[in-house]
TILUMPA-634289 format. One line per field, with one value per residue: residue number from 1; x, y, z of N, C-alpha, C, O in turn; residue in one letter. Coordinates in steps of 0.05 Angstrom, whole numbers, plus 5000, padded with zeros to 4 digits. Atoms other than C-alpha are relative to their C-alpha. Example, Ala and Ser with C-alpha at 12.3 -4.5 7.8 and 13.67 -1.06 7.14 Angstrom:
2
k	[1; 2]
n.u	[5018; 4984]
n.v	[4976; 4976]
n.w	[5000; 4999]
ca.u	[5246; 5273]
ca.v	[4910; 4979]
ca.w	[5156; 5143]
c.u	[5018; 4985]
c.v	[5024; 5022]
c.w	[5000; 5014]
o.u	[5039; 4995]
o.v	[5024; 5044]
o.w	[5013; 5018]
r	[A; S]
***
This chain:
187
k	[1; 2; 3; 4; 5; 6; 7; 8; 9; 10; 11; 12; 13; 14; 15; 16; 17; 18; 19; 20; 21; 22; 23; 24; 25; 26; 27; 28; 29; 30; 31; 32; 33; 34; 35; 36; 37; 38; 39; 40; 41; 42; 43; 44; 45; 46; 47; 48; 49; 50; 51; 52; 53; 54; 55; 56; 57; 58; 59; 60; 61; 62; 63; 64; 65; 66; 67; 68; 69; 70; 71; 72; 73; 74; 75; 76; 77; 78; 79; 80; 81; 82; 83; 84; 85; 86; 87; 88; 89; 90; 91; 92; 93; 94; 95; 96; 97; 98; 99; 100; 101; 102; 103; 104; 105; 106; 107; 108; 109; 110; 111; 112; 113; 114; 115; 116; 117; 118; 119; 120; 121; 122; 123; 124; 125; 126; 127; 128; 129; 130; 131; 132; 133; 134; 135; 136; 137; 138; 139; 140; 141; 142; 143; 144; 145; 146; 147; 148; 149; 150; 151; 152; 153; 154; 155; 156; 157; 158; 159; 160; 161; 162; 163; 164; 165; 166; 167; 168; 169; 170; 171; 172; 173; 174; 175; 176; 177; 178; 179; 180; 181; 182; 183; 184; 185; 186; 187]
n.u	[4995; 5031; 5002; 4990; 4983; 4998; 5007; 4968; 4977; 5012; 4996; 4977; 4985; 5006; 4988; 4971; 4990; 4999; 4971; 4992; 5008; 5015; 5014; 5025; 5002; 5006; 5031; 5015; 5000; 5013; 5024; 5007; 5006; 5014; 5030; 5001; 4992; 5026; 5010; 4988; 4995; 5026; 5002; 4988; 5020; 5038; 5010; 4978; 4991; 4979; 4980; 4989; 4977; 4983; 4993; 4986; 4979; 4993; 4993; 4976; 4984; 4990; 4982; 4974; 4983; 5002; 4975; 4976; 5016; 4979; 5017; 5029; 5034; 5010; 5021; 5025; 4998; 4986; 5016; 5028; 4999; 4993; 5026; 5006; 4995; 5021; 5031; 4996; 5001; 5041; 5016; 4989; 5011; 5027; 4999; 4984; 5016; 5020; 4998; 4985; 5027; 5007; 4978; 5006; 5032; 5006; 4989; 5022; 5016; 4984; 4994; 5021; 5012; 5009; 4976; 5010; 5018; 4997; 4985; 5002; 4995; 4983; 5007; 4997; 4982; 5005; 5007; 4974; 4972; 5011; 4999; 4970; 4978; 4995; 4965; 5000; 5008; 4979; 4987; 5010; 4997; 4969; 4990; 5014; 5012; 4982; 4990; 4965; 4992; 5009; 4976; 5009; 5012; 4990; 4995; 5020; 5013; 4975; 4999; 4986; 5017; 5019; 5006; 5016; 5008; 5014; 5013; 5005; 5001; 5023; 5027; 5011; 5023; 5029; 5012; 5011; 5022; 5025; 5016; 5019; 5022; 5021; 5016; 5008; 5022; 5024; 5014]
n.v	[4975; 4987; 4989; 4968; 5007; 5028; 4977; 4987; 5023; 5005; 4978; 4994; 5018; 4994; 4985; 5016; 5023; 4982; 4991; 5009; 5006; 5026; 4992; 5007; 4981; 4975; 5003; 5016; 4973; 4974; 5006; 4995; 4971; 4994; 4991; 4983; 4972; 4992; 4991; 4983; 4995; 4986; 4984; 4974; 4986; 5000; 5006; 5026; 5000; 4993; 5015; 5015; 4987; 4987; 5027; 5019; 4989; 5006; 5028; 4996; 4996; 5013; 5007; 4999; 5001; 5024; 5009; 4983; 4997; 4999; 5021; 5009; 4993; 4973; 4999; 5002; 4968; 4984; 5003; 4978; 4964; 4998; 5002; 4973; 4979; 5005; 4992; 4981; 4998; 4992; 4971; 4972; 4996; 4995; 4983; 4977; 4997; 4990; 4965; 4995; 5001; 4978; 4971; 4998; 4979; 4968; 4981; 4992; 4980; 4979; 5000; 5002; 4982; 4979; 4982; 4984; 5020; 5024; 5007; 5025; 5012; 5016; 5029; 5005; 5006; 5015; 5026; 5008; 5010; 5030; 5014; 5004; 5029; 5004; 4984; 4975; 5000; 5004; 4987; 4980; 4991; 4995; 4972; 4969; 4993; 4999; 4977; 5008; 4994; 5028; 5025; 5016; 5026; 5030; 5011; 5010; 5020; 5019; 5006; 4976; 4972; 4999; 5014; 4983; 4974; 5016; 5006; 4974; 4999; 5019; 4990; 4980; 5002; 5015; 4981; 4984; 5017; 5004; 4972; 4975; 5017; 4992; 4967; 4988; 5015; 4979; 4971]
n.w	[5014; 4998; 5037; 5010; 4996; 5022; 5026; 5000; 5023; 5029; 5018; 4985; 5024; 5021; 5001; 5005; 5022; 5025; 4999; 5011; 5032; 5003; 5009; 4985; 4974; 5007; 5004; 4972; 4991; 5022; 4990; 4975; 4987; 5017; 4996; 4982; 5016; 5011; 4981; 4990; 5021; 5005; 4980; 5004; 5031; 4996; 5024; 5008; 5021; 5000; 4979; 5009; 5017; 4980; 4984; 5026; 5003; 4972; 4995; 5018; 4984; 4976; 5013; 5000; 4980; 4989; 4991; 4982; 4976; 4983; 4977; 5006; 4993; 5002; 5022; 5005; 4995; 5023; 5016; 4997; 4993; 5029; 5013; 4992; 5015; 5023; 5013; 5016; 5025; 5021; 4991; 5011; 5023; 5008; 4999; 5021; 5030; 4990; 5003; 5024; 5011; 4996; 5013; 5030; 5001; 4993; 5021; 5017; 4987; 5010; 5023; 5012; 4986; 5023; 5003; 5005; 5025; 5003; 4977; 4998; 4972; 4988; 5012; 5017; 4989; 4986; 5005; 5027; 4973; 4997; 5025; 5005; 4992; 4977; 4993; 5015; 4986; 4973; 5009; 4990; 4965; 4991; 5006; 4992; 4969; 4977; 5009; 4995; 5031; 5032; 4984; 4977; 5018; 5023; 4974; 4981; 5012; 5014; 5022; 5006; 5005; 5027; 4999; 4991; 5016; 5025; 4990; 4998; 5019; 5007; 4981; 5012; 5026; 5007; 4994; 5013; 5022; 4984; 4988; 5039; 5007; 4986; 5002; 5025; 5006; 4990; 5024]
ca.u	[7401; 7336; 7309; 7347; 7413; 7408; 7380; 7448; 7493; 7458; 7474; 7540; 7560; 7526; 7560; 7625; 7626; 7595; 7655; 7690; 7655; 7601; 7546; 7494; 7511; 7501; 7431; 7412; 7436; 7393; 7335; 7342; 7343; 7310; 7240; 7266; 7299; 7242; 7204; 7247; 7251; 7174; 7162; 7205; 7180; 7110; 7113; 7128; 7137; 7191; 7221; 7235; 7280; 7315; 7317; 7345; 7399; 7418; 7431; 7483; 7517; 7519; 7548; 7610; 7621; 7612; 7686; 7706; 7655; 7698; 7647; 7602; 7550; 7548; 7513; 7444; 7456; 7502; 7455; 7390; 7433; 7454; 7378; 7368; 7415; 7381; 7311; 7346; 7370; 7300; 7263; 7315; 7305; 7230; 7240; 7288; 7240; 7175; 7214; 7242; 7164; 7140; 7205; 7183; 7101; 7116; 7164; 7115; 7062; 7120; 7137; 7061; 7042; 6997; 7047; 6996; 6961; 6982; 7016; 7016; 6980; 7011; 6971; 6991; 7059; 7055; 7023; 7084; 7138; 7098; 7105; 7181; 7224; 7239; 7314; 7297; 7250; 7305; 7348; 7316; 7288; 7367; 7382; 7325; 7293; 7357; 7394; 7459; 7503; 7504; 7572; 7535; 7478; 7521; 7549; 7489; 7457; 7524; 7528; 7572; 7566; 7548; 7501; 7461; 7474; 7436; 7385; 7372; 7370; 7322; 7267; 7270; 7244; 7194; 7175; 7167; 7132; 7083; 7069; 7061; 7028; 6977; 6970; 6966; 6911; 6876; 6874]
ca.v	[3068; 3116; 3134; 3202; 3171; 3116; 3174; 3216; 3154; 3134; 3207; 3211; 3147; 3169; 3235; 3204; 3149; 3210; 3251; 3192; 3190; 3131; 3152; 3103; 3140; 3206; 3178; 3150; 3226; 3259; 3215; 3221; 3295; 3318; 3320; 3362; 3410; 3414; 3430; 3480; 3507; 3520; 3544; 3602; 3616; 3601; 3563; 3492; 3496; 3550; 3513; 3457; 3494; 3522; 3445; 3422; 3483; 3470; 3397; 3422; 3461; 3423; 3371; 3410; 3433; 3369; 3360; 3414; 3399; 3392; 3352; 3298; 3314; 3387; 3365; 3372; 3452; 3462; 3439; 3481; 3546; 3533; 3521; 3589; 3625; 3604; 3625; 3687; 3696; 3690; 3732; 3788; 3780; 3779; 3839; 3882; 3853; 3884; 3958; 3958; 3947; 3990; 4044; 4032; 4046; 4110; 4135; 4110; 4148; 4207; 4208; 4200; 4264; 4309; 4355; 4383; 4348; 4288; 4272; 4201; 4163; 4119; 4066; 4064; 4066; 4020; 3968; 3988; 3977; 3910; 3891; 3893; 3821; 3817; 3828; 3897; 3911; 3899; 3934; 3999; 3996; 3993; 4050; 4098; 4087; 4062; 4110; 4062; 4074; 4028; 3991; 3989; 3950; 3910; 3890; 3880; 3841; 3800; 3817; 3860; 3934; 3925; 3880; 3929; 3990; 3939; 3923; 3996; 4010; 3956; 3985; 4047; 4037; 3988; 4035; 4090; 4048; 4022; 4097; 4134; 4073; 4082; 4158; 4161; 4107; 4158; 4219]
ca.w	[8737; 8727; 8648; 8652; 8673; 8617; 8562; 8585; 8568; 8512; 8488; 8523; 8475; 8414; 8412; 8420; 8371; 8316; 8336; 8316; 8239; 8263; 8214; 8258; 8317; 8291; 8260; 8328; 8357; 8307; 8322; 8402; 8404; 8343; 8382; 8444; 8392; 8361; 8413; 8440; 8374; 8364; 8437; 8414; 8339; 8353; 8287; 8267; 8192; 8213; 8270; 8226; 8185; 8242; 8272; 8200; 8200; 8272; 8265; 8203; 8248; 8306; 8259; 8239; 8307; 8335; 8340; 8381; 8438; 8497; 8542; 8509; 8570; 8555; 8489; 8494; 8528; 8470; 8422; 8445; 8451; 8372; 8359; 8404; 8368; 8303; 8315; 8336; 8276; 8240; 8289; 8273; 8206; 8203; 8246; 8198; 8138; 8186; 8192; 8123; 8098; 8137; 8124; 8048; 8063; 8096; 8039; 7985; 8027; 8023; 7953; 7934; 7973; 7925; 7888; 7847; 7777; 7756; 7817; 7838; 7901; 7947; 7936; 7870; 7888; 7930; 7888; 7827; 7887; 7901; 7819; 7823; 7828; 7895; 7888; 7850; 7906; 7964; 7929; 7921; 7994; 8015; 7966; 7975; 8038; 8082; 8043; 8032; 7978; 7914; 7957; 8015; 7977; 7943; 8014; 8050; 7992; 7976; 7907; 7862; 7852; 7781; 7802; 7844; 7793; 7741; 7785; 7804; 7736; 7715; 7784; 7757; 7683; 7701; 7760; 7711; 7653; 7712; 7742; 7661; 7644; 7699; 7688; 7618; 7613; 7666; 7616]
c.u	[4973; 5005; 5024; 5024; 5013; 4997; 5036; 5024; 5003; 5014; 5027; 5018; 4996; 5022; 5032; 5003; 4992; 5022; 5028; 4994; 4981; 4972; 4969; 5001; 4990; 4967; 4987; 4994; 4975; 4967; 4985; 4996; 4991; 4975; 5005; 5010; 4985; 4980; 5002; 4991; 4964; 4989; 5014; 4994; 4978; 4990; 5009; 5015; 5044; 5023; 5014; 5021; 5026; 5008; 5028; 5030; 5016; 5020; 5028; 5028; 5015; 5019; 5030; 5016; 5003; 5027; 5016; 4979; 5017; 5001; 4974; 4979; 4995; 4979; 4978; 4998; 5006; 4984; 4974; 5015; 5003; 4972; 4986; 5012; 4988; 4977; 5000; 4999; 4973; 4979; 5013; 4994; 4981; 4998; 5012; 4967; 4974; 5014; 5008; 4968; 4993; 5016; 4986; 4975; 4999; 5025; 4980; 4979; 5019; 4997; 4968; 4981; 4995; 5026; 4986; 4981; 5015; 5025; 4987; 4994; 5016; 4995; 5009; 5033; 5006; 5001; 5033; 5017; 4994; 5004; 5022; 5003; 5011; 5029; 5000; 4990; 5016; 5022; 4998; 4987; 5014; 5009; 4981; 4995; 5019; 5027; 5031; 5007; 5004; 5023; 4988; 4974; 5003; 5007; 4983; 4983; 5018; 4993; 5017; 4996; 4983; 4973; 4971; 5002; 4975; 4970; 4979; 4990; 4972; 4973; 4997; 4983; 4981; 4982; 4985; 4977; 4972; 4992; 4989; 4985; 4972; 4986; 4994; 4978; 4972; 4989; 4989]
c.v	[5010; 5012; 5015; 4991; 4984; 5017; 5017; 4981; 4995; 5038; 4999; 4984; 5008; 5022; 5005; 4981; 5024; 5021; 4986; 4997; 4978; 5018; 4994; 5015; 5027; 5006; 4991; 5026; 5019; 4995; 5002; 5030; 5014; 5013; 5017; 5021; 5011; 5010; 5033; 5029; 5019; 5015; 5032; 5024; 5001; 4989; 4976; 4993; 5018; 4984; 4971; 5004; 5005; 4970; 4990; 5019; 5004; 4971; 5010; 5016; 4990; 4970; 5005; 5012; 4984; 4987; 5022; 5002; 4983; 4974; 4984; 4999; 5030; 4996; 5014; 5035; 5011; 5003; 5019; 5029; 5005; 5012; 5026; 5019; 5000; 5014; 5028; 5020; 5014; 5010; 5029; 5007; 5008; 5031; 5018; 4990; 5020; 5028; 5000; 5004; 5020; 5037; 5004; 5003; 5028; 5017; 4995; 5026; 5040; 5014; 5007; 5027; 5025; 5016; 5020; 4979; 4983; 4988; 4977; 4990; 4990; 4982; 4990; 5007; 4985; 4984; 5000; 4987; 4963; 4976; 4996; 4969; 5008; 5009; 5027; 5019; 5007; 5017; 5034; 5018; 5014; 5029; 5031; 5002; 4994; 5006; 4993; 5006; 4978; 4980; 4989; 4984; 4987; 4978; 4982; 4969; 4971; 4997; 5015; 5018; 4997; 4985; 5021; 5023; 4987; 5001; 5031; 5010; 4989; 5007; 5016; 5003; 4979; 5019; 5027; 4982; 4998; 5029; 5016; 4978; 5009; 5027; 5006; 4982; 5019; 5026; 4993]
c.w	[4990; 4973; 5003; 4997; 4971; 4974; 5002; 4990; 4983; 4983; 5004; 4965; 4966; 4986; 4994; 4975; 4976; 4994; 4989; 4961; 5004; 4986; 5017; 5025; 4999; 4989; 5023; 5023; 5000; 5006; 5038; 5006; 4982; 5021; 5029; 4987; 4992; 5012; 5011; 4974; 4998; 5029; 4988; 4981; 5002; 4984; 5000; 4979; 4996; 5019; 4990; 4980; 5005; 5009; 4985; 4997; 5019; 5000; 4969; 5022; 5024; 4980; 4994; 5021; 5017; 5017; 5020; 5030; 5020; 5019; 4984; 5021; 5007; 4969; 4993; 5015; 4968; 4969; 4989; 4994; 4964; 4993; 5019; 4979; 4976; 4997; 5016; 4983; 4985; 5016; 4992; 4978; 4993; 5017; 4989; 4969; 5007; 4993; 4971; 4980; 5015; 4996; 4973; 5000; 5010; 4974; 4981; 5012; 4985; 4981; 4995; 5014; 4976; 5001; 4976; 4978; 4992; 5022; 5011; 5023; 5014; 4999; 4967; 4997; 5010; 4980; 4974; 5009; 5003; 4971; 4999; 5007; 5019; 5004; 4989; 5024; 5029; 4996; 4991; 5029; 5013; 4982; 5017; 5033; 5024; 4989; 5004; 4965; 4986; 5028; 5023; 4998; 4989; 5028; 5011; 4980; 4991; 4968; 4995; 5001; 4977; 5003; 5012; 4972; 4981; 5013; 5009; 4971; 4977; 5015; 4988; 4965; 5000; 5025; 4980; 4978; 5023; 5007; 4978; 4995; 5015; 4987; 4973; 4987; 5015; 4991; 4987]
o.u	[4956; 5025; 5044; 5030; 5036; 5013; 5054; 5041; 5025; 5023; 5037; 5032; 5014; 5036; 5046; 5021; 5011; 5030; 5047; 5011; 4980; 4964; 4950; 4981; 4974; 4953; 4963; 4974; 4965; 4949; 4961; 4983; 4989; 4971; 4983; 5005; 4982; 4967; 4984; 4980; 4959; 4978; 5000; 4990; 4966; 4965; 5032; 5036; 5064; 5047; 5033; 5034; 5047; 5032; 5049; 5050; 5036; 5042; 5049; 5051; 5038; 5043; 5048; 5041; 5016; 5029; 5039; 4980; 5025; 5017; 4952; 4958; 4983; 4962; 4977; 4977; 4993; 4986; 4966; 5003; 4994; 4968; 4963; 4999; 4977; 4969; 4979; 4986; 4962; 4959; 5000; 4983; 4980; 4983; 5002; 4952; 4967; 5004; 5006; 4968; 5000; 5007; 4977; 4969; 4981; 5024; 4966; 4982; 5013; 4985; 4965; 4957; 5011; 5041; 4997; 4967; 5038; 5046; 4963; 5012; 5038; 5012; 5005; 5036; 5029; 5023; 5046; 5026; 5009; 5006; 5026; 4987; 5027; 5039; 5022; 5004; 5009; 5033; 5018; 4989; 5009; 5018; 4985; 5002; 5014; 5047; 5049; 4995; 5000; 5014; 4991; 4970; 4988; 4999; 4986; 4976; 5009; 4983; 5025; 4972; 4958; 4960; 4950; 4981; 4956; 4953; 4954; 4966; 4958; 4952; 4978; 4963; 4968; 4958; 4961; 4952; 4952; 4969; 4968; 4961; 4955; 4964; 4981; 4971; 4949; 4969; 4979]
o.v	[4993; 5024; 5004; 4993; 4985; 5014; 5016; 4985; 4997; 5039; 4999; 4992; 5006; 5015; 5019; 4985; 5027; 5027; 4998; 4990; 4965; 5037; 5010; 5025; 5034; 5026; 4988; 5029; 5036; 5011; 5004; 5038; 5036; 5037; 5025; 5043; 5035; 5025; 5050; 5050; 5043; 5037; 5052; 5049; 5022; 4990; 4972; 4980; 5012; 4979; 4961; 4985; 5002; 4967; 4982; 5006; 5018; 4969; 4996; 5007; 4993; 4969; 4989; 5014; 4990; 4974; 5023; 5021; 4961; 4957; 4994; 4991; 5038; 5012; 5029; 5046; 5026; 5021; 5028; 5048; 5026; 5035; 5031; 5034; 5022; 5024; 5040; 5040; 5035; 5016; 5048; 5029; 5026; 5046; 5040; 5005; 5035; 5041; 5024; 5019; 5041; 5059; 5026; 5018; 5044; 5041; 5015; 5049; 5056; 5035; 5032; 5027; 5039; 5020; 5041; 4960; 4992; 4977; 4977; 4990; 4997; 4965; 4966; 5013; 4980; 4976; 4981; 4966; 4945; 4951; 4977; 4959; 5027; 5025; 5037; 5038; 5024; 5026; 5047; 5040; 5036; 5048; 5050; 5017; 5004; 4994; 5005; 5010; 4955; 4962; 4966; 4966; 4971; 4955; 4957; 4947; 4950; 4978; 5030; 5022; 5000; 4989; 5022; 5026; 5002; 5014; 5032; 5015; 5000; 5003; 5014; 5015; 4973; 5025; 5032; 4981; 5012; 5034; 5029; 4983; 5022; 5032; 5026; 4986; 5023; 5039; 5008]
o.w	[4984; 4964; 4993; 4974; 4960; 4956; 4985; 4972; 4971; 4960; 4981; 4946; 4949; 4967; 4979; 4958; 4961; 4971; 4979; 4945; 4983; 5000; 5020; 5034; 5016; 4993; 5020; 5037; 5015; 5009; 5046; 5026; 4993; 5023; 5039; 4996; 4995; 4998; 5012; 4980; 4999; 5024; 4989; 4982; 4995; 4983; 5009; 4981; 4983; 5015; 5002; 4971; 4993; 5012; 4993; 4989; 5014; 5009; 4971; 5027; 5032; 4984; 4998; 5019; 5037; 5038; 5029; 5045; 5013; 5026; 4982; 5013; 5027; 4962; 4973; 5006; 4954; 4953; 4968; 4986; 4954; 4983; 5013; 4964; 4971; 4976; 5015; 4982; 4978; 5003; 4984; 4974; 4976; 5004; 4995; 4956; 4988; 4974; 4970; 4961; 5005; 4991; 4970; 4982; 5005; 4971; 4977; 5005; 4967; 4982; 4993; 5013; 4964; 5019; 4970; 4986; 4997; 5015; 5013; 5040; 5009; 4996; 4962; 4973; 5002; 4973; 4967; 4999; 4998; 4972; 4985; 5023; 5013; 5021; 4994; 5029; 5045; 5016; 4996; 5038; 5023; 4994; 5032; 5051; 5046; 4997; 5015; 4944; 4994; 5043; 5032; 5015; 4978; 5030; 5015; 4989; 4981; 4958; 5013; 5008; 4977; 4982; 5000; 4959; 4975; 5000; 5005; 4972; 4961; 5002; 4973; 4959; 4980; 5020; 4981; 4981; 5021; 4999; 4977; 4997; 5004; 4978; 4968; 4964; 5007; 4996; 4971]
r	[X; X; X; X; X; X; X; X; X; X; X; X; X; X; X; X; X; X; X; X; X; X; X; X; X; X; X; X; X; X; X; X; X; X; X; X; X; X; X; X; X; X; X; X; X; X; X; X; X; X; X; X; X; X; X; X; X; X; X; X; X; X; X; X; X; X; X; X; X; X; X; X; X; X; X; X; X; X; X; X; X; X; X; X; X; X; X; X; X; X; X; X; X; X; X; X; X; X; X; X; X; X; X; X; X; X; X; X; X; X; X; X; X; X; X; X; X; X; X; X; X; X; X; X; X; X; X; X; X; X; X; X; X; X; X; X; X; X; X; X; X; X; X; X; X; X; X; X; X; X; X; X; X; X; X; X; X; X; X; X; X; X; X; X; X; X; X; X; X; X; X; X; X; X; X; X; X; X; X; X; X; X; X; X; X; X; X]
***
């Protein structure tokens, strides 16, 4: 019988007895295919720190669908496509966070477009937008610049309404404080 043959068994059995609840099997799984996931994984991201994330949130899932895999030697397909769809995932993401930054530098820009005397840059806009807490931040983005309503930022962010109105609430008077602050230290 030739490595590959003996590696496919070896998985074939593994797969099976973790399907059963064998914890050593499942650690023996985790250790045999770990480093082609991983692999796979960073070929795609281009990163390792991220691909290990994606490895570590891969191996959870493939865990609880573990039991509905039909064919223990479809495994190691079923496995990579998880850890495909995964990184994905976090390319989409990093691409919505890329337009959403950039949506939110060309409205600062916008907004900060001379309007006459004490009318406010963009860079200084910019950097107030930059001072917010991150959820205040994400949350104004989604209101102003992708112009959803409070529900559909409560949605998107998974939180309550009140939760966003608050939050909205809270950007805007430290926005203002930071922009009069600025300008009235410049008179």
């Amino acid at each position: 019988m030739d490595e590959r043959r003996k590696e496919q068994a070896l998985e074939g059995y593994l797969v099976a007895a973790a399907r059963l609840g064998d914890r050593g099997a499942l650690e023996r799984l985790v250790a045999l295919r770990s480093p082609r996931m991983m692999a796979h994984a960073v070929r795609l991201l281009g990163e390792v720190e991220g691909a290990r994330d994606v490895v570590q949130e891969a191996w959870v899932e493939i865990m609880r669908g573990l039991g509905g895999l039909r064919d223990v030697r479809a495994f190691q397909p079923w496995a990579l496509r998880i850890v495909s769809r995964r990184v994905a995932r976090v390319i989409g993401g990093r691409v919505r966070e890329r337009r959403l930054a950039a949506e939110y530098a060309q409205e600062a820009e916008r907004v900060a477009e001379p309007m006459g005397e004490g009318a406010v840059d963009g860079a200084r806009v910019r950097a107030a937008l930059d001072a917010l807490p991150r959820e205040q931040a994400a949350t104004v983005a989604l209101f102003y610049l992708a112009e959803m309503s409070v529900a559909e930022v409560a949605m998107a962010m998974d939180v309550p309404v009140g939760t966003v109105k608050t939050r909205l609430m809270h950007a805007r008077a430290r926005l203002r404080a930071l922009l009069e602050g600025e300008s009235d230290g410049q008179a």
